[in-house]
N, C-alpha and C positions, 0 to 999 in steps of 0.2 A: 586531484584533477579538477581543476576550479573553472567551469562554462556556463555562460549562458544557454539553456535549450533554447532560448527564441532563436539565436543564431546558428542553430540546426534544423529544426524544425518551428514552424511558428504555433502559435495555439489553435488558430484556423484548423491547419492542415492536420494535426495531430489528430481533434475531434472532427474532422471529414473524411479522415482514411481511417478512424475506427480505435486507433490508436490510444486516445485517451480513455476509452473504453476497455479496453482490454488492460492497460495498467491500473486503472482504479480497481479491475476485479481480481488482480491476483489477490491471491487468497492467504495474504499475511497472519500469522497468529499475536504478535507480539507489536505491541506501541516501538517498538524500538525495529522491527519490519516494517512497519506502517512509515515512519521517518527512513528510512533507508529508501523504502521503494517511491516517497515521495520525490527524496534527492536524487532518484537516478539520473545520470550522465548520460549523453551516447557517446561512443567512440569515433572516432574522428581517424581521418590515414594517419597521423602521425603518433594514432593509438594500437594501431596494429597489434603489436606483439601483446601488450595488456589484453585486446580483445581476445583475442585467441587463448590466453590463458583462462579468459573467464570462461568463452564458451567451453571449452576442455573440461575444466572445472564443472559449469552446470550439467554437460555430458556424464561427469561422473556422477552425478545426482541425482539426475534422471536412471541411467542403470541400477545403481543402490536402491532408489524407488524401489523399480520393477522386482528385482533379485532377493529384495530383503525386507517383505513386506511389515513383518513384524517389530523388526529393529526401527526401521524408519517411524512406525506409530509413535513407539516409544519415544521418537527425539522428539517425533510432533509433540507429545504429552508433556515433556518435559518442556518445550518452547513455549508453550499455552499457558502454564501457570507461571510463566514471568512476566512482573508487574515493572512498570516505568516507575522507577527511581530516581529521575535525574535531579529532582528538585533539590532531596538530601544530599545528592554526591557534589552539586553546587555547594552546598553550605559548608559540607566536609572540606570541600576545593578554599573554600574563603576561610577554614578556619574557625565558624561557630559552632557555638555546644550543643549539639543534637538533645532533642529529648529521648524518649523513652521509644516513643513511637519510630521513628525516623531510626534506633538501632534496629529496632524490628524487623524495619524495612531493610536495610544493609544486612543484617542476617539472615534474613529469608533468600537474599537474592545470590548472597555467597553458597548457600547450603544448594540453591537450586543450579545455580550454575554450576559448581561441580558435582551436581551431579546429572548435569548435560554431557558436561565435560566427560565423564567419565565413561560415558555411551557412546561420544563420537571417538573416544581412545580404542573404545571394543569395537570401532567402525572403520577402520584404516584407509579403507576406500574413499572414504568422503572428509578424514580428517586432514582438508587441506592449510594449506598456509592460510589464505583469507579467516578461513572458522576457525582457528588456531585458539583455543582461550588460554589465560595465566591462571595458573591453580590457586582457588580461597582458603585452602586450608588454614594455611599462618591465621587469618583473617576470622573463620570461623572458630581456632580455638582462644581467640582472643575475646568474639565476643560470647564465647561461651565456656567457663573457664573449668563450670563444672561435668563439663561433657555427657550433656542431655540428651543431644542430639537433635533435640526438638526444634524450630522457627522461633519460638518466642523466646522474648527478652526477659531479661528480670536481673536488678541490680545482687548478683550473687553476692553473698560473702567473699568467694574467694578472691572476690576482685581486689580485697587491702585486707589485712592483718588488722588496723584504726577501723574497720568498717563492722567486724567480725564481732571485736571486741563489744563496742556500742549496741553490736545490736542483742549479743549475749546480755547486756546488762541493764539492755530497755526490755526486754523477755521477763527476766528477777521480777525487775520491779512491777512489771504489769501486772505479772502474777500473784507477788504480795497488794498492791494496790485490788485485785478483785479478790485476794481472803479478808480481805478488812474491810473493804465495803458488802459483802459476804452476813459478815460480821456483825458491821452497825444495820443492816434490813435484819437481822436477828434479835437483835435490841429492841428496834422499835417496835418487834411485831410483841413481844417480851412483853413490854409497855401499854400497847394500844390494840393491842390482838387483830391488828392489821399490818398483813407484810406487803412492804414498798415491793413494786415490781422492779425488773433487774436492773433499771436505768436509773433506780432509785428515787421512781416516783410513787408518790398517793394520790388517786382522782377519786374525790368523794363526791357524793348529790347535794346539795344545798340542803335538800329539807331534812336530812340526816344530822342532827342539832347533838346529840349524847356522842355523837362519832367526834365529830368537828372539834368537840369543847377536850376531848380527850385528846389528839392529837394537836390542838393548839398549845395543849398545856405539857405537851412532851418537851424535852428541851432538846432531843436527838434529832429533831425535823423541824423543817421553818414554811410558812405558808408564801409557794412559788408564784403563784396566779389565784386569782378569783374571776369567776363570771357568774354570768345569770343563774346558771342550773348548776352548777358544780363549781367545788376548791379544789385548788393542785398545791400538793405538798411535797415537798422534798426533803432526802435524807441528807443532814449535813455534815460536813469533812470533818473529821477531826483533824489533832496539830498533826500527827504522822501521817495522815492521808495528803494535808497538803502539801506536806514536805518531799512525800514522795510525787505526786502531782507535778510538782514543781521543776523536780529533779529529772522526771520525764520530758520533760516540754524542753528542758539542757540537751535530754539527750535528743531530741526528734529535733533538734537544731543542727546539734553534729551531725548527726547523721545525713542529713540532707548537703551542709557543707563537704561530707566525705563525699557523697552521692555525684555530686559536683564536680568537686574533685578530681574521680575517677572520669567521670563522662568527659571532661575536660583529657585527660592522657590517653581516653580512648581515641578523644578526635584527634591529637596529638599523634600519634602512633599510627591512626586509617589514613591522615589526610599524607605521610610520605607516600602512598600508594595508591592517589588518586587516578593517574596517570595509567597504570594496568586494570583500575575499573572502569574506565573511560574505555582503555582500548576491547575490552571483554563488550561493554554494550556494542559497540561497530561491529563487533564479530559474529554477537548473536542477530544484529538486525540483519545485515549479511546471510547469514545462516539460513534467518528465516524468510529471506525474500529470494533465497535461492533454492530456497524448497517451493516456494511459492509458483515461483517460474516454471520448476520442474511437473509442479501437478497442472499449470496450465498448457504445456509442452503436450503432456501425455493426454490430458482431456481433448486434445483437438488435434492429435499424432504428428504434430510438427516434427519438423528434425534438423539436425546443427548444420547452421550455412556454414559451407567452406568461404574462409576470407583469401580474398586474392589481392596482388600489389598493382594490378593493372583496373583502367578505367572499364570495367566491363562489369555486364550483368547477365548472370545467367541462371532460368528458372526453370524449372521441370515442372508439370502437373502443381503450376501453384492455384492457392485457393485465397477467396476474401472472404475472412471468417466470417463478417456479419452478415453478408449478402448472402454467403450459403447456410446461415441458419435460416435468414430469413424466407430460401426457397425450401426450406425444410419444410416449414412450417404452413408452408401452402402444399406441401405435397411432390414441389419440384425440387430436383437433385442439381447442385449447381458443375459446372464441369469443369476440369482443370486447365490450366492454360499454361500453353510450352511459352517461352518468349527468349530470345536472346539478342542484348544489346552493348551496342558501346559509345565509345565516344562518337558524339556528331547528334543528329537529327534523326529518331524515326517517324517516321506519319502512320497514324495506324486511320484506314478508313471504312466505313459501313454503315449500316442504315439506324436511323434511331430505334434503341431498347435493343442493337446489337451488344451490348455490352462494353462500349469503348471506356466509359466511365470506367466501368468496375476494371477494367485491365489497368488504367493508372492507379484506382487505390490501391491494386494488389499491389502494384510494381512498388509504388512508395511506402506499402505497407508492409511488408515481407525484407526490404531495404531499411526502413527503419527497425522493424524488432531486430532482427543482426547486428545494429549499431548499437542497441539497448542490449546488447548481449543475451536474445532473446533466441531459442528453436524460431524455426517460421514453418509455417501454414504452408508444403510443398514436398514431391517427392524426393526432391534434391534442389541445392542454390549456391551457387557460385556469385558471393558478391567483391565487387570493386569497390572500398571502401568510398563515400562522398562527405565532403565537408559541409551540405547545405542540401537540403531536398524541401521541394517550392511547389505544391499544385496548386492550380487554378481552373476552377470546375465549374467557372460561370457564374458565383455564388456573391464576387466583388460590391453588388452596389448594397448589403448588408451591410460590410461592414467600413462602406465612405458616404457618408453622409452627403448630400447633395449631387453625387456622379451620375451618371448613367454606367448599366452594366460596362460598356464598352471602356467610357474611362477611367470606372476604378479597375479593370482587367490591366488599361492600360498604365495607370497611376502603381500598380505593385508589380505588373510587368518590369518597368524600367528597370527599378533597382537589381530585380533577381537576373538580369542581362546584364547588369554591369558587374556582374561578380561573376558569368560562367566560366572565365579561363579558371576558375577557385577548385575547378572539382566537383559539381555540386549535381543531384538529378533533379530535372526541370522538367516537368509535367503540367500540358497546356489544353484544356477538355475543349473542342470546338472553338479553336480560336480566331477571333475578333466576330464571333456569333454576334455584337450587339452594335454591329453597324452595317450599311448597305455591301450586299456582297460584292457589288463592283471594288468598291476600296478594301474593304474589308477584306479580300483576294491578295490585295496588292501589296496590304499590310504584311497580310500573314507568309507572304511569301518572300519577303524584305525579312522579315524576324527570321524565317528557315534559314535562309539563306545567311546571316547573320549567325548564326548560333551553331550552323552544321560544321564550321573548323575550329570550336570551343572547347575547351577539355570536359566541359560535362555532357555528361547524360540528357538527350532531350528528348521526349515523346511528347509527340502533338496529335491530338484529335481533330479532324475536320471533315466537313461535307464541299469543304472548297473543289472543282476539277481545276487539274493543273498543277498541284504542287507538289505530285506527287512524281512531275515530270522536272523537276529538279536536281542535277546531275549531283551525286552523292550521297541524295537522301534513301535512306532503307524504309521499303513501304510494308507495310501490314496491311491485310483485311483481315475484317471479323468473317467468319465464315457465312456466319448469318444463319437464312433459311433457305441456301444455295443445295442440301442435301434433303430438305423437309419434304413431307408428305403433302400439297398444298392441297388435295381435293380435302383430304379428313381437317386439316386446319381452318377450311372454307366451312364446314360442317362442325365445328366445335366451337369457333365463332360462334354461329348462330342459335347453339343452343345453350351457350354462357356469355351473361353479360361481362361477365370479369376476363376482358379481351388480353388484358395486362398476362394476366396466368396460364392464360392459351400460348403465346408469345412464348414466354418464359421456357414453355412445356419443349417446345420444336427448336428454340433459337438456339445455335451453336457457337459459342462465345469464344471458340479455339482460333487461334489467330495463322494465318498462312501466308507466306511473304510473296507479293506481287510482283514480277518481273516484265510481264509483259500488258501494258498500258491498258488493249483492247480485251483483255481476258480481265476486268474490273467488273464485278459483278454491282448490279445495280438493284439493289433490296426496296428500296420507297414504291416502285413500280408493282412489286410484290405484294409488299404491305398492304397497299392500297387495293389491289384487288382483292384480299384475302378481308377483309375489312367492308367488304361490299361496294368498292364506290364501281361508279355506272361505268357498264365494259366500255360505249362508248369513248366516254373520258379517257380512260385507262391505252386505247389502242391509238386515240389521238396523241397522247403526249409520248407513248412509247416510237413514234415517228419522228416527233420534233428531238427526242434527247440526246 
């Protein structure tokens, strides 16, 4: 399945709904998870029946977790000590003679994999198609002939009969080669009543003059070096030393030709089965980025979107993962939000730091992990698969260089309107916020109206009045502080500067659908008296609104 992500998601929007964040930390063991979970896909509607295989898949992952706490370590354990090999299985793939190290590496990685493999055989539940691996047996008892069992390599004998032989007959003579040099340090000490050390050296002091004239005058040692303070003397070869010397350096030649040789029929013989060590790395990346999923599934009690064939979205008690750590961490509990939408237009309206922001990241955030064959952050989710999810949250004149907010809104607006028959959800934070609200009404209400008999998905945020009088469109308010305590809010105020966290504490971010125009609750009015500004103020503007 070969896609661009920009043409599902752009990189904006992925790191503004939280998204990129949450992929970068699943919690991979392996270089070869690492590349999997970098290359993830999303699924697309004409990926359905794929998608739903995987999530099924990660579902069964997730339970084997929970059910099988001890087996599943074990696979973890087993995932962790596999090393990225691809460099060697390149070279194997082209054909070149591996060295010594690079079998090591092929054998380690055969021995460890089956015996992953052999875990998820005792795992029936989770040994699905996707993790399927090819067994290395053939493989390991090839490169280990003498059946060690161990990871390391070592050019066995048993790998040639020419190998065996050679090395039997560089052993002989090594070992007549050290009785005869043995031999001749026996001689010379005989002589000079000084014995060469085992390397066959003599280091004497200079001023040692009766030593020196004796060993100069030996005929069995020849003087190897001189310096300031001391001579080096050495024991010399005789004819059968160097004959067998000679006959050595014959064989440490063969040998290294046989050596070759064999290394050469090894890669010969691994590289017809490059093709099943290729498909075994996708299976363990796979593996491990589906374990990966599953532990961030459970660390934040997501659970499997049901995918549907129609353009619709529908969320129960969903959450936005980052925003409610981040009310953790001040001490406020963030609340779930029902939401159910479909093709056309919704307006969701309310007072600012009602939450309308965080209601599109969740909506696009919970919509996207499903497409990433992800659990989402929610009691339950019924998605309509989209080919294209697009917010826009005010944030435009970043990333266009010389715009104002309004026309880089309006410069990435365009395009994501000429593609909504495509299926896509389109999410609009306070739109056309960066111009006069006279036009800026007019706009936004020409775009509604435009977009509400589209086949995608659109939620719009606005403090516009009026557009919500648009025949078709389905209205949302935030609840607000329409149930709040405002005298204790007016009194906690006052006694914390951090008004942000007071807010947070009361605001109810649950959304309720407006049917009747004059039943539109009006929160700024609120705000602002809860905020202190002068009652005066406050009961004049409440006449004019």
């Amino acid at each position: 399945m070969q896609r661009d992500n920009n043409v599902f998601i752009d990189s904006r929007t992925k790191k503004s709904i939280g998204l990129d964040e949450i992929i970068n930390n699943l919690p991979t063991l392996t270089d070869y998870g690492a590349i999997a979970k970098m290359n993830m896909i999303p699924y697309i509607k004409e990926d359905m029946g794929e998608l739903k295989i995987a999530l099924e898949d990660l579902s069964d992952i997730v339970k084997f977790a929970e059910l099988s706490k001890r087996r599943m370590n074990e696979i973890k354990g087993a995932l962790h000590i596999i090393k990225d090999i691809r460099g060697s299985i390149k070279r194997l793939k082209r054909r070149e003679i591996l060295n010594e190290v690079e079998f090591f590496e092929l054998k380690s990685q055969f021995m460890e994999i089956e015996k992953l493999r052999n875990l998820l055989m005792a795992s029936k539940e989770i040994y699905l198609e996707r993790f399927k691996l090819n067994s290395s047996k053939l493989e390991i008892e090839l490169l280990d002939p003498e059946k060690t069992g161990t990871k390391t390599f070592y050019m066995y004998d048993a790998f040639s009969v020419d190998l065996s032989e050679i090395r039997k007959t560089k052993s002989k003579i090594e070992k007549n080669i050290s009785i005869i040099k043995e031999k001749l340090r026996e001689e010379v000490f005989d002589v000079t009543g000084l014995m060469p050390s085992k390397s066959g050296e003599i280091r004497i002091n200079s001023s040692k003059k009766s030593e020196i004239e004796k060993l100069k005058s030996c005929d069995k040692i020849v003087l190897s070096s001189e310096y300031f303070s001391a001579l080096v003397f050495r024991v010399k070869n005789n004819k059968d030393l160097k004959a067998m010397i000679n006959e050595l350096d014959d064989l440490v030649i063969q040998e290294e030709k046989e050596e070759f040789k064999i290394r050469k029929i090894l890669v010969e013989k691994l590289s017809r089965n490059v093709e099943k060590f290729e498909k075994n790395i996708v299976a363990v990346g796979e593996l491990d980025l589906f374990i990966a999923k599953s532990i961030y599934a459970m660390a934040i009690k997501a659970v499997k979107p049901s995918i549907d064939n129609d353009i619709f979205i529908e969320i129960e008690k969903g959450r936005h993962v980052s925003t409610e750590n981040a009310l953790k961490s001040k001490g406020s509990q963030f609340t779930p939000i029902d939401i159910s939408l479909k093709k056309g237009v919704t307006l969701i309206t309310g007072a600012n730091m009602g939450g309308k922001t965080v209601n599109l990241k969740m909506v696009s955030l919970i919509v996207a992990l499903a497409q990433y064959a992800m659990f989402v952050p929610a009691e339950s989710a019924r998605i309509g698969l989209v080919n294209f999810v697009y917010l826009s949250v005010g944030d435009e004149q970043s990333d266009k260089q010389g715009l104002s907010t309004f026309g880089a809104e309006i410069f990435n607006l365009k395009e994501v309107i000429s593609k909504s028959d495509e299926t896509g959800l389109i999410l609009i934070d306070e739109i056309a916020r960066g111009t006069n609200p006279t036009e800026g009404q007019a706009i936004a209400k020409a775009i509604i109206k435009y977009l509400k008999n589209k086949n995608s998905v659109t939620i719009i945020t606005s403090h516009f009045d009026g557009l919500y009088t648009i025949e078709g469109v389905k209205h949302l308010q935030v609840k607000g502080l329409s149930d709040a305590d405002i005298a204790q809010m007016k009194s906690d105020v006052l006694k914390n500067e951090q008004y942000e966290v007071i807010f947070e504490k009361y605001m109810d971010y649950r959304l309720e659908e407006v049917k009747n125009v004059d039943l539109v609750p009006r929160d700024a009015l609120l705000v602002a008296e809860i905020m202190g500004l002068c009652k005066e103020i406050i009961d004049d503007a409440d006449k004019m609104k």
